[in-house]
C-alpha positions as a LaTeX table, in Angstrom:
\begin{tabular}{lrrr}
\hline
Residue & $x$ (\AA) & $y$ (\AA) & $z$ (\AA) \\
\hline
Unk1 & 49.03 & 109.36 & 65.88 \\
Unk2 & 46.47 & 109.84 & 68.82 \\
Unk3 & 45.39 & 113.66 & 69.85 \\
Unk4 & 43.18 & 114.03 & 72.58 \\
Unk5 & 40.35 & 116.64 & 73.33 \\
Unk6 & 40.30 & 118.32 & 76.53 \\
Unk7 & 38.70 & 121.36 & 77.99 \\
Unk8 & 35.54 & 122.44 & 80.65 \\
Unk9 & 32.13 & 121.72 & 80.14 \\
Unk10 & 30.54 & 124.17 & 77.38 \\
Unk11 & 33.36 & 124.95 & 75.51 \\
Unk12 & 32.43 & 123.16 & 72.33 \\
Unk13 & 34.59 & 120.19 & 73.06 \\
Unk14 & 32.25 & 117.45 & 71.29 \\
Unk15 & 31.14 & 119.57 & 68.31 \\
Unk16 & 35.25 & 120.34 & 67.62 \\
Unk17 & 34.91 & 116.41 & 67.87 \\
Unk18 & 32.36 & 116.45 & 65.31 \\
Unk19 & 33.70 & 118.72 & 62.86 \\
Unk20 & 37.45 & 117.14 & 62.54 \\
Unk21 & 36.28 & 113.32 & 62.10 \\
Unk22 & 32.59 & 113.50 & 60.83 \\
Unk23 & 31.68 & 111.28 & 62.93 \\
Unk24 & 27.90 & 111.34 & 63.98 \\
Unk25 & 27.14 & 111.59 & 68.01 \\
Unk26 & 23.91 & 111.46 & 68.62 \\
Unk27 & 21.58 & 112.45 & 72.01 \\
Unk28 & 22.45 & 109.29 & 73.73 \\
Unk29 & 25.78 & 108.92 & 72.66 \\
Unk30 & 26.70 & 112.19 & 73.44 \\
Unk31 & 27.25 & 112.58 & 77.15 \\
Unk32 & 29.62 & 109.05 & 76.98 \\
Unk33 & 32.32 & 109.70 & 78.91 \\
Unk34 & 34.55 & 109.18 & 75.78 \\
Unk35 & 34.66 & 109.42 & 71.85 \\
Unk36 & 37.05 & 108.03 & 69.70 \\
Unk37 & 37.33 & 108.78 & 65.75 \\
Unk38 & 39.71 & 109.68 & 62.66 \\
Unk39 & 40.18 & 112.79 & 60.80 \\
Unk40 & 41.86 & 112.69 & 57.20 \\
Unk41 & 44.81 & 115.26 & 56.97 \\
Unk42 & 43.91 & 117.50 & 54.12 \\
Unk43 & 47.29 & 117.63 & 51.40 \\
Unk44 & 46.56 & 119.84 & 48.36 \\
Unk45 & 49.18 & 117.75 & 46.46 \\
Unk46 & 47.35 & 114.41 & 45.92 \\
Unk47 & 44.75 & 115.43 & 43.22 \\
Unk48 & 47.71 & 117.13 & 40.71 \\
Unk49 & 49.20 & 113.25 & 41.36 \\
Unk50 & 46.23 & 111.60 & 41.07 \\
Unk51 & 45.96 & 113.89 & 37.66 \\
Unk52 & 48.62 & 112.44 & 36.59 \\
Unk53 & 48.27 & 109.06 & 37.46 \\
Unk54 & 44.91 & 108.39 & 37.07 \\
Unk55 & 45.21 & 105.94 & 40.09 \\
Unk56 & 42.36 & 103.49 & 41.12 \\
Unk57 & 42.57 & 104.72 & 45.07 \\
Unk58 & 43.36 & 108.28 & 46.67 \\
Unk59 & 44.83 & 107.78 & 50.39 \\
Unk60 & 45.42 & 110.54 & 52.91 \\
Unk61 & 47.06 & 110.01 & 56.18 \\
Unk62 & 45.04 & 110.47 & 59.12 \\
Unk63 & 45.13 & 111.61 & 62.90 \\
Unk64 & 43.04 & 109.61 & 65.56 \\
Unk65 & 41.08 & 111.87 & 68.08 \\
Unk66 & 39.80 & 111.13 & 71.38 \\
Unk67 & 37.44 & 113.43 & 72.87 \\
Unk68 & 36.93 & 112.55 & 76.89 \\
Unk69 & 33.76 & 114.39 & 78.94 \\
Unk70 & 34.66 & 118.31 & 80.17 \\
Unk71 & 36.76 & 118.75 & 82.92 \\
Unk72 & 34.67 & 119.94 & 86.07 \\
Unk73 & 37.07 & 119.90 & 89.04 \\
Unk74 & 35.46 & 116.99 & 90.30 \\
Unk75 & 38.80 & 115.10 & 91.06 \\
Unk76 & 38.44 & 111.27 & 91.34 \\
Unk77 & 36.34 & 111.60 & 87.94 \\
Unk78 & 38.84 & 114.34 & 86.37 \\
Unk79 & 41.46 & 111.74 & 87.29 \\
Unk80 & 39.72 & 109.04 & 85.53 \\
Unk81 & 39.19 & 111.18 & 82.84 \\
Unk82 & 42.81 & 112.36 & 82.28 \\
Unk83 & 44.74 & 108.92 & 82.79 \\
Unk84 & 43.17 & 107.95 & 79.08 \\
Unk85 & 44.55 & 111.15 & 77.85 \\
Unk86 & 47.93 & 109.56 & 78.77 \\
Unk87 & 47.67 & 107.17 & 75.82 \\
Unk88 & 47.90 & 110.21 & 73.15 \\
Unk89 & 50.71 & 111.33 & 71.59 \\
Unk90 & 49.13 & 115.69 & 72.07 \\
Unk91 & 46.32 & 117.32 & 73.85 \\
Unk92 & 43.69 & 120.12 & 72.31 \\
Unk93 & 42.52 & 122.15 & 74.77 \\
Unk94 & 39.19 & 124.01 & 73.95 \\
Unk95 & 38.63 & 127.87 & 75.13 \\
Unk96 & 36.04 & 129.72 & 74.78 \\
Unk97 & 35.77 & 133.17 & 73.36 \\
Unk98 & 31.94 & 132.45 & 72.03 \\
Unk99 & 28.52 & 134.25 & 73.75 \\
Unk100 & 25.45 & 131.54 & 74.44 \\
Unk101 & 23.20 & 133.07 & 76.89 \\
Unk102 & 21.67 & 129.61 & 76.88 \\
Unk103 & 24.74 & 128.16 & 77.73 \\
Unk104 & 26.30 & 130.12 & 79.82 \\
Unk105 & 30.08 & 129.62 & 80.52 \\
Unk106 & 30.61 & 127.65 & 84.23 \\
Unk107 & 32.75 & 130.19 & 85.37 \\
Unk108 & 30.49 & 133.22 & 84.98 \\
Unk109 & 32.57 & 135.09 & 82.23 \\
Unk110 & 34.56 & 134.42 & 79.66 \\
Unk111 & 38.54 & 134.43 & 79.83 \\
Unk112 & 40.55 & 132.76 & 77.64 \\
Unk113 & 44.23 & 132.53 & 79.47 \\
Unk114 & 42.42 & 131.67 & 82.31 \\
Unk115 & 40.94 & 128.46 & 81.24 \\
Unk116 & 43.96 & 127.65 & 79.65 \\
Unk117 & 45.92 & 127.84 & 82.35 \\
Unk118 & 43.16 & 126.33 & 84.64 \\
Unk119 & 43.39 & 123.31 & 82.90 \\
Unk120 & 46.84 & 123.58 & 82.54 \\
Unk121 & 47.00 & 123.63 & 86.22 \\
Unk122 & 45.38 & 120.45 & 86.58 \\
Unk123 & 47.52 & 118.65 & 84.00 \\
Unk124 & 50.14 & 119.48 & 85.73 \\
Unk125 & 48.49 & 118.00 & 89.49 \\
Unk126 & 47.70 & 115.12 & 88.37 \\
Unk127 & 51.64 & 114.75 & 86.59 \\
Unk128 & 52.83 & 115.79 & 90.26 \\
Unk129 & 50.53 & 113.07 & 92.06 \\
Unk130 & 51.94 & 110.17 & 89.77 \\
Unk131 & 56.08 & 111.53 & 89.81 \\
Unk132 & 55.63 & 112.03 & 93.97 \\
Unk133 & 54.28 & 108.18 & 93.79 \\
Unk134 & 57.04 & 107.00 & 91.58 \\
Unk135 & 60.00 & 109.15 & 93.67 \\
Unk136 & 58.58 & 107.65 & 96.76 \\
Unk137 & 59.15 & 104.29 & 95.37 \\
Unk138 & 62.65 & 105.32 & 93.88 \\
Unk139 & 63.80 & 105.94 & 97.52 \\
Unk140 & 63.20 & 102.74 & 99.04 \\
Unk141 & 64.71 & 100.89 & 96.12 \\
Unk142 & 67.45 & 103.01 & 96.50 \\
Unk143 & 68.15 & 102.64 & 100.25 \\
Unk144 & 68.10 & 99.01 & 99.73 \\
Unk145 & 70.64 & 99.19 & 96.33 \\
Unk146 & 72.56 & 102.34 & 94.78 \\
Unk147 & 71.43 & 102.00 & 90.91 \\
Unk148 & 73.26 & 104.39 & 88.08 \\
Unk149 & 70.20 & 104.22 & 85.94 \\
Unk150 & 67.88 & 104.61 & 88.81 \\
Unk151 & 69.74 & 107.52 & 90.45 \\
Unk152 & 69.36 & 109.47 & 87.12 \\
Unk153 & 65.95 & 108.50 & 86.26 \\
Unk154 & 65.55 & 110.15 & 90.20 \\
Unk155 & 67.58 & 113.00 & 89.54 \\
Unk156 & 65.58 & 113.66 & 86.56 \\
Unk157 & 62.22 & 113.38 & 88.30 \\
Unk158 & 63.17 & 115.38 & 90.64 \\
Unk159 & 64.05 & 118.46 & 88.23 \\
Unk160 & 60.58 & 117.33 & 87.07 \\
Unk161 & 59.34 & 117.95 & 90.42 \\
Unk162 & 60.82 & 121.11 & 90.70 \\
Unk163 & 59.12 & 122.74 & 87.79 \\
Unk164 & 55.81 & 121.11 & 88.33 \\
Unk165 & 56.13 & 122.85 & 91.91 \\
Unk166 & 57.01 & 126.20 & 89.74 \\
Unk167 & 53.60 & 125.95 & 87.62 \\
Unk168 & 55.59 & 124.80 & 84.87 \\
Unk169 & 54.38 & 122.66 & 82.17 \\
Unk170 & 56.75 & 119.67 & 81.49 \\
Unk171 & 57.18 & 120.62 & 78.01 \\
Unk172 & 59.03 & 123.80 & 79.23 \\
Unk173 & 61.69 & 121.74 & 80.89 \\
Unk174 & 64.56 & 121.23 & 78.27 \\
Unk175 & 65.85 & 117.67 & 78.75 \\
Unk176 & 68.98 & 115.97 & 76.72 \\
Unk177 & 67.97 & 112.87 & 74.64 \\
Unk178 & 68.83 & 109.85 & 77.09 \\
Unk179 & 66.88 & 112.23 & 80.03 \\
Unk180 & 63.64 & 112.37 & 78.06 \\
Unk181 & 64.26 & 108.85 & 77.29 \\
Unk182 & 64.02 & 107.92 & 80.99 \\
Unk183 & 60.63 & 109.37 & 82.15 \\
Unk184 & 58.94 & 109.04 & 78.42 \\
Unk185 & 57.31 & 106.11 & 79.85 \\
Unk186 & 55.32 & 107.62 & 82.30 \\
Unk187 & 53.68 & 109.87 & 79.70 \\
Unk188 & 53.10 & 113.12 & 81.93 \\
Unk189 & 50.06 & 114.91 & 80.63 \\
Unk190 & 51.94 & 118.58 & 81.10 \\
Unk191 & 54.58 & 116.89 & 78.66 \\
Unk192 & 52.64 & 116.47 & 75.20 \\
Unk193 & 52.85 & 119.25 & 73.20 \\
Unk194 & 49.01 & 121.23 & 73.26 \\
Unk195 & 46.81 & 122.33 & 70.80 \\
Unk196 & 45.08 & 125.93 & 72.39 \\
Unk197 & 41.60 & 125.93 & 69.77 \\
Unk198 & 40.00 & 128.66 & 70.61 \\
Unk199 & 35.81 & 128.54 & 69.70 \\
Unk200 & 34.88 & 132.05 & 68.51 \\
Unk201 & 31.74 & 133.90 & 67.95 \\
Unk202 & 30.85 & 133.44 & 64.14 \\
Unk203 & 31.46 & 137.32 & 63.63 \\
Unk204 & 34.92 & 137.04 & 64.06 \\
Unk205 & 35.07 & 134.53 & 60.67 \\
Unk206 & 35.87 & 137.63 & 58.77 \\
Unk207 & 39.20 & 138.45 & 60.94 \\
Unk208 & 40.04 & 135.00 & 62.04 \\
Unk209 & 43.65 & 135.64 & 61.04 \\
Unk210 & 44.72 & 138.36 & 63.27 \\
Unk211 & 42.54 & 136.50 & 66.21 \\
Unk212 & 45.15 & 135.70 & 67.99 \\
Unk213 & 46.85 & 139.10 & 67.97 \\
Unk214 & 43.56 & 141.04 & 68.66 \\
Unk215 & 42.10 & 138.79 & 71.56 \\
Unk216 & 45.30 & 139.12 & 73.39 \\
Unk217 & 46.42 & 135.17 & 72.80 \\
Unk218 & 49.71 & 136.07 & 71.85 \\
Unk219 & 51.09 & 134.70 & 75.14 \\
Unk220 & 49.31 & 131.75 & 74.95 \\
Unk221 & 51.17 & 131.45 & 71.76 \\
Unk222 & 54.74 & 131.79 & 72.75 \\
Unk223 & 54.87 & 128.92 & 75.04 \\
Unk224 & 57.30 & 125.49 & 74.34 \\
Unk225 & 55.36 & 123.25 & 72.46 \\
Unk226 & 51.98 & 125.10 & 72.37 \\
Unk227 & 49.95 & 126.63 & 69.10 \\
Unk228 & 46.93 & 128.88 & 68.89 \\
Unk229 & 44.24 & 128.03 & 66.17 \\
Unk230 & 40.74 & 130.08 & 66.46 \\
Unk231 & 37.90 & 128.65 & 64.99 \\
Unk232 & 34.12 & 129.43 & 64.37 \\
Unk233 & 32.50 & 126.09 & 66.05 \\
Unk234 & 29.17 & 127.05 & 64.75 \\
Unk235 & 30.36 & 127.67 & 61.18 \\
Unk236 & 32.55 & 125.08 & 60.90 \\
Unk237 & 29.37 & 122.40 & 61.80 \\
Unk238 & 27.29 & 124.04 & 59.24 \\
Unk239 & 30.46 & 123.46 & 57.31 \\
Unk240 & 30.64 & 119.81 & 57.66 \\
Unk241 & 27.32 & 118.95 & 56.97 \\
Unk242 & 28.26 & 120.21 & 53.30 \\
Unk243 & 29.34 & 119.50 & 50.10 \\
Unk244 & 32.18 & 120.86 & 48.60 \\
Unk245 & 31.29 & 123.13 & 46.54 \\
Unk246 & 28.20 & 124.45 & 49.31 \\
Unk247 & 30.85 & 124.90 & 51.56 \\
Unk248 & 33.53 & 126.91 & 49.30 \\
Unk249 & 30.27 & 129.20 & 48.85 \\
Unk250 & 29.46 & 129.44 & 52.57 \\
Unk251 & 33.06 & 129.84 & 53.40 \\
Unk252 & 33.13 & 132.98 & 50.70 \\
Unk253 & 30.48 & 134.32 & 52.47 \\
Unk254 & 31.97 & 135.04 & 55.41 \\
Unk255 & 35.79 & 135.74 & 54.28 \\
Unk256 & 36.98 & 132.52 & 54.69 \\
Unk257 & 39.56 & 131.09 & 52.49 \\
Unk258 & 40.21 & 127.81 & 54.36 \\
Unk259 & 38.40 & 126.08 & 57.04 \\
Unk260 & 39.00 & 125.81 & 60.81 \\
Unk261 & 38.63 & 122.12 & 60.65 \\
Unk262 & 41.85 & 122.00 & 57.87 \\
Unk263 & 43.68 & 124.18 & 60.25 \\
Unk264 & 43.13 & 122.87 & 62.98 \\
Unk265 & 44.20 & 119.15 & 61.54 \\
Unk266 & 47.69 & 120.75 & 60.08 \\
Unk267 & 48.39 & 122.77 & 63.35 \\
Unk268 & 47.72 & 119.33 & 65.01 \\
Unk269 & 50.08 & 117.71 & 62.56 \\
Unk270 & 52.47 & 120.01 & 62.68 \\
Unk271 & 53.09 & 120.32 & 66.37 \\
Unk272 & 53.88 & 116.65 & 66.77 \\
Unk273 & 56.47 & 117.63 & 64.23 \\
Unk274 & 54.77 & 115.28 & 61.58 \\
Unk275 & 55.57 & 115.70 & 57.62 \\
Unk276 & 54.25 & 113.69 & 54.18 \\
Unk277 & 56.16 & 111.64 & 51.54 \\
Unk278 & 54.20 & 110.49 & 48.56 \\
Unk279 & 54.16 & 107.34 & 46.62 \\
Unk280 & 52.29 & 107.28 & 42.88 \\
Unk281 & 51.46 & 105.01 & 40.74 \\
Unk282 & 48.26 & 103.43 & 38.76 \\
Unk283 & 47.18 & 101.45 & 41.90 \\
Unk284 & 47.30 & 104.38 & 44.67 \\
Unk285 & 48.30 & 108.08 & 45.43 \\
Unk286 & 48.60 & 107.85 & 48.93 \\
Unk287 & 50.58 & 110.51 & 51.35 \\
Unk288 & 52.50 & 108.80 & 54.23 \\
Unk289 & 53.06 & 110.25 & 57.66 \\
Unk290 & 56.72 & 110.25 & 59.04 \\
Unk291 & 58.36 & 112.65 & 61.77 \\
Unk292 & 60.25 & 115.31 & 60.46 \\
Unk293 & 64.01 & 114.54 & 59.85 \\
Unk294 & 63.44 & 111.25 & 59.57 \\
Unk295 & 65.68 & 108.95 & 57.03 \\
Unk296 & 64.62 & 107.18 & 53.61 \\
Unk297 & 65.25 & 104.15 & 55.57 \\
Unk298 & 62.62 & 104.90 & 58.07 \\
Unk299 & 60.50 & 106.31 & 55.39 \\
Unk300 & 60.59 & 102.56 & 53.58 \\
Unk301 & 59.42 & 100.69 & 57.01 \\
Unk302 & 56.48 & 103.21 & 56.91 \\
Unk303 & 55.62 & 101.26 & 54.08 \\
Unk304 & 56.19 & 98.28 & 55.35 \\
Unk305 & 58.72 & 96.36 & 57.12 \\
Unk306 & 59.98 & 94.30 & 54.52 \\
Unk307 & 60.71 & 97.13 & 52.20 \\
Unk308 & 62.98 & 98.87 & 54.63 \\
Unk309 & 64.77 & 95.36 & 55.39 \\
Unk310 & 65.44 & 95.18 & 51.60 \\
Unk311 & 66.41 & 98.62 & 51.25 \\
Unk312 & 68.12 & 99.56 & 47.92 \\
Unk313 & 67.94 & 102.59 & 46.79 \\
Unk314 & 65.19 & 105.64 & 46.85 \\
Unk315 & 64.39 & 106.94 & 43.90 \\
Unk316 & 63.40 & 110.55 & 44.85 \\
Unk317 & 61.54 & 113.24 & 42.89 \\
Unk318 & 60.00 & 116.71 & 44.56 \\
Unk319 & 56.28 & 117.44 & 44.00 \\
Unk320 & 56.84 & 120.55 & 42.17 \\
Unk321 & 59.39 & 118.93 & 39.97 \\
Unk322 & 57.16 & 116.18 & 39.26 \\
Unk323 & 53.68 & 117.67 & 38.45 \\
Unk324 & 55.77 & 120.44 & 36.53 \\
Unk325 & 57.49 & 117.90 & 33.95 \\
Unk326 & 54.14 & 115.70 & 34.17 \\
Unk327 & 56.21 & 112.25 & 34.63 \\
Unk328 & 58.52 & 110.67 & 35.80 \\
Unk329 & 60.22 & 110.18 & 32.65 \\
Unk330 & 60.08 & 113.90 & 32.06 \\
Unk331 & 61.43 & 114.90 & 35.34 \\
Unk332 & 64.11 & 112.16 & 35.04 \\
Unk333 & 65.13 & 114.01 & 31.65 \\
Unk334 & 65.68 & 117.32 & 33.27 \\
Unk335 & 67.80 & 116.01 & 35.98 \\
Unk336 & 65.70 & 115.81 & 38.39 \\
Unk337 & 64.94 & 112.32 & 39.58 \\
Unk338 & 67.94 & 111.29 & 42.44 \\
Unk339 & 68.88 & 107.94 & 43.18 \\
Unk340 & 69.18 & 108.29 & 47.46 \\
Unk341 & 70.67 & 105.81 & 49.84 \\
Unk342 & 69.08 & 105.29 & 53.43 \\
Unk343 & 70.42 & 108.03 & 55.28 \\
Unk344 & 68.90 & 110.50 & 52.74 \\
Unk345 & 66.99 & 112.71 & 55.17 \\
Unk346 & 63.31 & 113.04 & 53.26 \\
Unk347 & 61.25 & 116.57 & 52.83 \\
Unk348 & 58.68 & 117.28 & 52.92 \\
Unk349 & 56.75 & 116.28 & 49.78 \\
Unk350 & 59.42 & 114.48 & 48.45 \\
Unk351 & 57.65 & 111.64 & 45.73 \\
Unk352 & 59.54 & 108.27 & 45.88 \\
Unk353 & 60.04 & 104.98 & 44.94 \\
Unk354 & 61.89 & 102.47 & 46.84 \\
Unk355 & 63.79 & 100.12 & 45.19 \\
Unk356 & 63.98 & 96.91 & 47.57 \\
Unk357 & 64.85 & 93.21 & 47.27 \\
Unk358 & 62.47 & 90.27 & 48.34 \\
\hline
\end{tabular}
């Protein structure tokens, strides 16, 4: 899964970059136009397996971010900017709520809903310039040849239109199945569901829970498709330069029980409507990232291809079940081990063991 990074210039874009893969960007690598890395997605449930198991390797799953230059109404390059941003399956958008008299914001003051809906704004331009192009050429093929699937692909796009024209986001407009299905391949930017991180003043660390409430970001909040996650950018660098243990002690010191970064990774996962099966065993604990509701069957061919085409049974044990007995064996004593075929609709946490052929 790709997530990209958007926002205006100043906001913290880069160093939210930083924080969530690691990666290193130094002074000549840092005004590139793009950045590309991976951040692990934190599960608490791997080391009681790994307890258990003693297994040689420990493997998260893991988002892919791209973080693209700030937005500075400076079209031609905006549009340059934005048509990688097509590529990813969500958007962060970074706000600023933060003082830096060194840095001052570019728009004089400091306004959360409006540069979220500023950039919003030109999401949604730049989805309106690419559907006007593609209903343009809808019309002439459609003078010269009356097309079912092209008529509703048109009558789609143009309820697309309509909204766009309205200031509303495409992820606001409720489309059946087979509609979605017709435009997903244009991949509108006002579509993907969007990450609002808001980069706060390192005072607020104390109340970073009721941010959202007290900063008046509850409307942000409400939208289709959109979540709110504050975060201290300057704490959460000083953060990732740390060990563990350094950082559980700097985090303690200013009322933090779990980092921004962790957050802002599950809010991420959890908006694309992402969840975790596990597999154990002596070789690897690893945590495997399917979409929520999805089947044992398409579980397997997360694995791998071959196991889902030689699908037999899933055996199926919950985390809590399983770390409570302490095995397999234990848990299989209780009752509590299922044999599931491939319509078995996995949760979240679920611990199996596919049983395939070949």
């Amino acid at each position: 899964m790709r997530t990209g990074i958007i926002g205006l210039p100043g906001v913290g874009k880069t160093s939210l970059f930083k924080i969530l893969t690691r990666a290193h960007v130094d002074a000549k690598s840092a005004h590139a136009p793009t950045h590309v890395g991976v951040a692990r997605v934190p599960d608490a449930r791997l080391a009681p397996l790994a307890a258990i198991y003693k297994p040689k390797k420990i493997t998260h799953t893991a988002i892919e971010y791209v973080d693209v230059a700030g937005l500075a109404r400076d079209k031609a390059r905006d549009s340059a900017l934005l048509v990688e941003m097509r590529q990813v399956d969500a958007l962060v958008q970074v706000v600023r709520l933060f003082q830096d008299p060194a840095n001052p914001h570019p728009a004089g003051s400091l306004d959360a809903r409006r540069d979220f809906e500023n950039i919003e704004i030109e999401l949604m331009l730049h989805d309106l310039e690419q559907l006007s192009r593609r209903l343009e050429r809808l019309e002439k093929d459609l003078k010269k040849k009356r097309e079912p699937q092209l008529e509703r692909e048109q009558a789609v796009l143009l309820r697309a239109k309509a909204a766009l024209e309205a200031e509303q986001p495409l992820r606001s407009l409720e489309l059946a199945p087979e509609e979605a299905k017709l435009i997903t391949g244009y991949m509108f930017l006002s579509q993907k569901p969007m990450l609002c991180a808001v980069n706060l003043d390192d005072a607020e660390a104390p109340n970073i829970s009721t941010a959202v409430e007290r900063l008046g970001l509850a409307s942000i909040a409400s939208k289709p498709q959109v979540a709110v996650v504050p975060f201290c950018g300057r704490i959460e660098a000083e953060l990732a330069e740390l060990d563990d243990a350094e950082a559980a002690e700097l985090m303690s010191s200013y009322g933090l029980t779990i980092s921004g970064r962790d957050r802002l990774i599950q809010a991420t996962y959890e908006l694309l409507g992402l969840m975790s099966f596990l597999t154990a065993g002596e070789p690897e604990v690893r945590a495997w990232m399917i979409r929520r509701g999805a089947t044992a069957l398409e579980a397997a061919g997360a694995i791998h291809s071959d196991i889902a085409r030689g699908f037999i049974k899933a055996e199926v044990v919950s985390f809590d079940h399983l770390t409570a007995a302490g095995s397999v064996a234990a848990a299989r004593e209780r009752g509590q081990v299922r044999l599931e075929g491939k319509e078995y609709v996995v949760q979240d946490g679920d611990v199996i063991l596919f049983r395939h052929s070949g």
